[in-house]
C-alpha positions in Angstrom: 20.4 5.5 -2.2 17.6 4.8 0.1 15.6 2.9 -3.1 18.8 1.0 -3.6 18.8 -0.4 -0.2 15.7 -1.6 -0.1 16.3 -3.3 -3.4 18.8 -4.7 -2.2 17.5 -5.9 1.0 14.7 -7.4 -1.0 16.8 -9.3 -3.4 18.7 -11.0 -0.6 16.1 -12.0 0.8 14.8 -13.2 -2.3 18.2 -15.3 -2.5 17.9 -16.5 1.0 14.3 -17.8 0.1 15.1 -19.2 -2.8 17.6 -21.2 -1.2 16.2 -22.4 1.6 12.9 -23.3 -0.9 15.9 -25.6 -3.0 16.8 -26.5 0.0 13.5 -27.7 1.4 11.5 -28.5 -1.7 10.4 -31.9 -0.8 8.8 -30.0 2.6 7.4 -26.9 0.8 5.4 -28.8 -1.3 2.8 -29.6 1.9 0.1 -27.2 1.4 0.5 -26.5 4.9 3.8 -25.2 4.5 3.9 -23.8 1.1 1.0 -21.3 1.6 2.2 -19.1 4.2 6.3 -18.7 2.9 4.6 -17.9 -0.7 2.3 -15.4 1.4 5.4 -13.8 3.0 7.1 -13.0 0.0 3.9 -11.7 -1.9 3.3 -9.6 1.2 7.6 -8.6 0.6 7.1 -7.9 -2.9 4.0 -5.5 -1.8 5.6 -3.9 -0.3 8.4 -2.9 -2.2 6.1 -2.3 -5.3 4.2 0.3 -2.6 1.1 -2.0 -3.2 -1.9 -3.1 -0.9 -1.6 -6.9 -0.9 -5.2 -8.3 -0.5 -5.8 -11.3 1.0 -6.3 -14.0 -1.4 -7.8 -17.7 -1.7 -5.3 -20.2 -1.1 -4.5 -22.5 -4.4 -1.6 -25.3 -4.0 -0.9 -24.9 -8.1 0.0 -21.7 -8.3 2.4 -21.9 -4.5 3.9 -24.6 -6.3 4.3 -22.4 -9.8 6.0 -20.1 -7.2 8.4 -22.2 -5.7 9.6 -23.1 -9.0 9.9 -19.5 -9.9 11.6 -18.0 -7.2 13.7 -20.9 -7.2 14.5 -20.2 -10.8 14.3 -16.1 -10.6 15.9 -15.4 -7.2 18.6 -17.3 -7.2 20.3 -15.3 -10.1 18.5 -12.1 -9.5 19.5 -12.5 -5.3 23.4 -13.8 -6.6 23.8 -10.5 -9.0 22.5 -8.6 -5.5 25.3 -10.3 -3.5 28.0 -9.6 -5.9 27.3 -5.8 -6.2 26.6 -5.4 -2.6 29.5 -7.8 -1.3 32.0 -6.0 -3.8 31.2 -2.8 -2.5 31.7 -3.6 0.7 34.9 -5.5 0.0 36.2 -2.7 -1.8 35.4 -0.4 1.1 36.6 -3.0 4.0 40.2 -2.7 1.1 40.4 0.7 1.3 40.3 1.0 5.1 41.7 -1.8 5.9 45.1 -2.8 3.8 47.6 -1.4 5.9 46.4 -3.1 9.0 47.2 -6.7 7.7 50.7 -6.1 5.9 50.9 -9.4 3.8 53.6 -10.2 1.1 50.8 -9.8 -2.2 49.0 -7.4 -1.2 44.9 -6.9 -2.2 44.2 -6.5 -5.7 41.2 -4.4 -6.9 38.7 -6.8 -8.3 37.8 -4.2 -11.2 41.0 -2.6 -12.3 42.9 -5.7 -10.8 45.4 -2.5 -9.2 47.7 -3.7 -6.0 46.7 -1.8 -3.0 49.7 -1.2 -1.0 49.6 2.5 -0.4 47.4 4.8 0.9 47.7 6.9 -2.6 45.9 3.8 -4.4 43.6 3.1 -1.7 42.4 5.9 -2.5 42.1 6.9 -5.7 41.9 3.7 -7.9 40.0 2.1 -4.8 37.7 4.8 -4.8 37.2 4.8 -8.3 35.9 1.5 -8.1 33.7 2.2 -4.8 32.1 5.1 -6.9 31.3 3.0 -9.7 30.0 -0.2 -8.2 27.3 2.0 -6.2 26.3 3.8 -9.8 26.1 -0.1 -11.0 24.2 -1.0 -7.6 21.6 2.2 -7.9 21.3 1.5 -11.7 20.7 -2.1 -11.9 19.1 -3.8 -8.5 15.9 -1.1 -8.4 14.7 -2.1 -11.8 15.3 -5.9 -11.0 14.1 -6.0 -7.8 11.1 -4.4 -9.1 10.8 -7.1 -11.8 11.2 -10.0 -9.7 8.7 -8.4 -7.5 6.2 -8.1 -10.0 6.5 -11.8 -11.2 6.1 -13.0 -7.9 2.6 -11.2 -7.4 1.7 -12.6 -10.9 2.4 -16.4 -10.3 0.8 -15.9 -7.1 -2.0 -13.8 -8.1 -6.1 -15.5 -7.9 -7.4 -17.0 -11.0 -10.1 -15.2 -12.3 -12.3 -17.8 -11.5 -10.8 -17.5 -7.9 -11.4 -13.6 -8.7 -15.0 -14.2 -9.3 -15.4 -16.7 -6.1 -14.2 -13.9 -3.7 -16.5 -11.4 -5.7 -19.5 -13.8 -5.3 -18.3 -14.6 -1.4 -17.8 -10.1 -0.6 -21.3 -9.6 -2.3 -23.0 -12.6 0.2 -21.5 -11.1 2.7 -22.2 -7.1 2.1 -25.5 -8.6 1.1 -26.4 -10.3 4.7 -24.9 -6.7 6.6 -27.4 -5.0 4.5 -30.5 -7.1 5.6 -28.8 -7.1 8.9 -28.3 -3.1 8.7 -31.9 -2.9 7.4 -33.8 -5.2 10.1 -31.7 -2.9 13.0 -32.7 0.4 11.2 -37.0 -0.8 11.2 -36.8 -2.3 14.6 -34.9 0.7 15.6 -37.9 3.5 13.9 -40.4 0.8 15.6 -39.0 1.6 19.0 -39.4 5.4 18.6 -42.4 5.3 17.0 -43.7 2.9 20.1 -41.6 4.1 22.6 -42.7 8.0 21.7 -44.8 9.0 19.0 -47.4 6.3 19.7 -47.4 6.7 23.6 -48.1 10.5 23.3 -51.0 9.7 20.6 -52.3 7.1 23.1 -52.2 10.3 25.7 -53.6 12.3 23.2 -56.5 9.9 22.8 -57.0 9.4 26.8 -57.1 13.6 27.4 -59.4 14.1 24.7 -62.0 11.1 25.4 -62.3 12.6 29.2 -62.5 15.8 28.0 -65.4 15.0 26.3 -67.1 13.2 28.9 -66.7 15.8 31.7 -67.2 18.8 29.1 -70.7 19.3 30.3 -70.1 19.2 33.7 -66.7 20.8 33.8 -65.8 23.1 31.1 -62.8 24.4 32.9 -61.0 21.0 33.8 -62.1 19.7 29.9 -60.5 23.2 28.2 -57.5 22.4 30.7 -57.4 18.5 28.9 -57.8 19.8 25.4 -54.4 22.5 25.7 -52.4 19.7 27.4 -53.8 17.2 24.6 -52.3 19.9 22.4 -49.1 20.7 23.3 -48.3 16.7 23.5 -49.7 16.9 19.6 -47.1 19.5 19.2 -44.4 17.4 20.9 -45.8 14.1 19.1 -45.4 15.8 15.7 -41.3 17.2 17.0 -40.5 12.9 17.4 -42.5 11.9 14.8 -39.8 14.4 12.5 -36.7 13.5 14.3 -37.9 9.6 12.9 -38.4 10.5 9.8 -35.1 12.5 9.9 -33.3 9.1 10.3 -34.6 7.8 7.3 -34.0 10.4 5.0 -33.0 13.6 6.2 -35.4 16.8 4.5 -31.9 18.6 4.6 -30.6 16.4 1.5 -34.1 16.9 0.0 -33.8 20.8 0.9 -30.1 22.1 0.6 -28.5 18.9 -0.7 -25.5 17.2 0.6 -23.1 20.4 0.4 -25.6 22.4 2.5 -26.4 19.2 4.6 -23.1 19.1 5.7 -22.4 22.7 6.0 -25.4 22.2 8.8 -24.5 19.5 10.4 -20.8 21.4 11.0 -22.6 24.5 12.8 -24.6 21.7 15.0 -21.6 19.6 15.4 -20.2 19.2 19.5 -16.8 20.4 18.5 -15.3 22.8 16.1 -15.4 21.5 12.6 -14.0 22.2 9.3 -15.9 21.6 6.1 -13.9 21.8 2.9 -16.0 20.5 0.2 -15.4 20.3 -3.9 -17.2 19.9 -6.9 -19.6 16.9 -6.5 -21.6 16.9 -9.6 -24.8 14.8 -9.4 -25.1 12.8 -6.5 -27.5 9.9 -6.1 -29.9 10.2 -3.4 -28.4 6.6 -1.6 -25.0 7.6 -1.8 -25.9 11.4 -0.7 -27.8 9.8 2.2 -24.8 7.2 3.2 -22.4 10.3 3.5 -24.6 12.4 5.1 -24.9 9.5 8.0 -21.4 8.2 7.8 -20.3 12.9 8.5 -22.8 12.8 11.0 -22.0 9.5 12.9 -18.6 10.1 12.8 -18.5 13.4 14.7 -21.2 12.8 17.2 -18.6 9.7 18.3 -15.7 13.1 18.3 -17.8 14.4 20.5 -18.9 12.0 22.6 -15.5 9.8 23.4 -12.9 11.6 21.4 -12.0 14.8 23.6 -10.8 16.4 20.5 -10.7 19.6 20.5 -10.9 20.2 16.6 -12.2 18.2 13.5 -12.4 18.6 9.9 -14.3 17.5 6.9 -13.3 16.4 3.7 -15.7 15.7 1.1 -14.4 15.3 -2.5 -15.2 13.6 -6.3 -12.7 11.7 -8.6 -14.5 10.5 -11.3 -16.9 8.1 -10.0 -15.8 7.7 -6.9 -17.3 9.7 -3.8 -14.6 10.0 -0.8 -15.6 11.6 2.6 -12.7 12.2 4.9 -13.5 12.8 8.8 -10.2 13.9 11.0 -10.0 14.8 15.0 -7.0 15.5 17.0 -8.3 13.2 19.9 -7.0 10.3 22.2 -7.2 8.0 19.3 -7.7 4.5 19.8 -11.3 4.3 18.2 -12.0 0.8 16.8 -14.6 -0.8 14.4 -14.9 -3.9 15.2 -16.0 -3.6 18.9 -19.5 -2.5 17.5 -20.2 0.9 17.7 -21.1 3.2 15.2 -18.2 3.0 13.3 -19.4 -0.7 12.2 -22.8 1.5 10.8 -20.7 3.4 8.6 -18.8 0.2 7.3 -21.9 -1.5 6.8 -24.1 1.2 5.1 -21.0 2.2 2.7 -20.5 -2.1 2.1 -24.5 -1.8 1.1 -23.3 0.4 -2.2 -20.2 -1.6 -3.0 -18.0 1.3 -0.7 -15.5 1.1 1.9 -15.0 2.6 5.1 -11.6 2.5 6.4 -10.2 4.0 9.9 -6.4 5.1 11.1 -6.7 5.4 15.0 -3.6 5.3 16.3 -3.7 5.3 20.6 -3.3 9.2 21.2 -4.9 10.4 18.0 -4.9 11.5 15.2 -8.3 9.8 13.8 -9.6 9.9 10.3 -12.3 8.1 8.7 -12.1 7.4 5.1 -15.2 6.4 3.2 -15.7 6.1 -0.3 -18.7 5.4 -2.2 -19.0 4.7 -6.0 -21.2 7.0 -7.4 -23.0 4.9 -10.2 
């Protein structure tokens, strides 16, 4: 019943824009005008078809194909809605209602063409008829609605020239975030390595040069310069492998991703899940973009979350790798505003993947990304 409302809500609607669009041809045909009400009713037919509707490159030919279309499609298809939908509701409205307005030829069943004029064929033949235009209704407006759906996402749908356009535009695009993504990432080592690793060496180098030139006349003080030279060599070596950690973690090289992640879980600020299937052969980019995405994602749980509970997801369907990253925080966490997130949409763009977030305010949170693993 509840797929036969919605195909029937869709296929009045269908009837209502198909006769305003004969109504208002002359004005529809302005691109202006014709692109967003073809746009509403592909978004509609989406939905009803329980497809994503991507956004697409506006073309004037094929809005026009569609006016023509739903002109010629939903007006019958939204009529043969109206009739099964008004009937039933007539019939109902007959079988409640009769006795209320007494009239000398009283309501004849449109069906069985009986006379109601007592309550015993209100409701029996009435009902009959109720029971029968609903098994028409559930039988016949799914399967059309569906169809008229489906034609309207066809005329409307991009060329494949227009295809190839958005193709060319999405790899430009992924392209420049990935030059972007890799001038951030070098001047980003560059600062640690100036910022730390070099400024100890340059300590290093001080110690050690006045070591030597007081080493004849103070032993002591120079021994004292060589073990504080050391220990900064010791601490110079720790940043030096927390850099090179960022580039390519020795975990991946070590334990792979599955014991990468297994890892990161014990280190991670809150308690985390990992449930992990069979992966197969991973390539070392895309092990290295989930191993980031798992590991950016719950350092932002635990630094602005307050979750108290995350889990991860890490699964392969065919070629595709999907890592799933879920907290039962505030919520409200949002890509676009630059924070890490952004990393993760950017470095999964950079091997044709996605990264998409559901952040409602007051939580849940999960992080889907998916990376292609060819």
């Amino acid at each position: 019943m509840a797929r036969t409302g919605r195909s029937g809500r869709y296929l009045l609607g269908t009837l209502m824009t198909a006769t305003v669009t004969l109504a208002a041809a002359p004005l529809l045909c302005i691109p202006s005008l014709a692109a967003p009400w073809a746009e509403r009713h592909r978004r509609s037919a989406g939905t009803l078809l329980g497809r994503p509707v991507e956004p697409r490159p506006r073309a004037l030919r094929r809005e026009l194909a569609w006016l023509v279309t739903q002109v010629a499609t939903g007006l019958p298809a939204g009529t043969i809605a109206l009739l099964c939908l008004g009937n039933l509701l007539l019939t109902l409205v007959v079988a409640v209602g009769w006795w209320a307005f007494p009239t000398s030829d009283p309501p004849r069943l449109l069906l069985f063409g009986v006379r109601i004029d007592s309550w015993a064929s209100a409701l029996t033949v009435n009902l009959a008829q109720l029971l029968l235009l609903a098994v028409l209704a559930a039988i016949a407006l799914p399967p059309l609605a569906r169809a008229h759906a489906r034609c309207c996402l066809a005329v409307l749908a991009p060329s494949p020239a227009q295809r190839l356009a958005a193709r060319v535009t999405e790899l430009t695009r992924t392209r420049t975030d990935v030059l972007q993504a890799h001038g951030a990432e070098l001047r980003r080592i560059e600062r640690d390595l100036h910022d730390g690793t070099q400024a100890r060496l340059v300590a290093i180098a001080i110690r050690l040069a006045v070591a030597g030139d007081i080493l004849p006349q103070d032993p002591d003080t120079a021994a004292t310069l060589v073990r504080q030279a050391r220990a900064e060599t010791e601490e110079a070596m720790t940043e030096l492998r927390s850099v090179i950690r960022t580039i390519y973690p020795p975990v991946l090289a070590d334990q792979g991703l599955v014991g990468a992640l297994a890892s990161l879980a014990d280190r991670a600020g809150v308690p985390t899940r990992i449930d992990i299937g069979d992966l197969g052969d991973v390539p070392a980019a895309v092990e290295a973009v989930a191993y980031f995405a798992v590991t950016e994602a719950l350092a932002n749980i635990a630094r602005h979350s307050r979750a108290t509970k995350a889990a991860v997801h890490v699964l392969r369907d065919g070629a595709m790798l999907s890592a799933e990253i879920t907290d039962d925080g505030s919520g409200g966490a949002d890509a676009s505003r630059g924070s890490g997130l952004d990393g993760i949409r950017r470095r999964a763009a950079a091997l044709d993947g996605t990264m998409e977030i559901s952040s409602p305010p007051g939580g849940p949170t999960t992080v889907t990304v998916e990376l292609p693993c060819v």
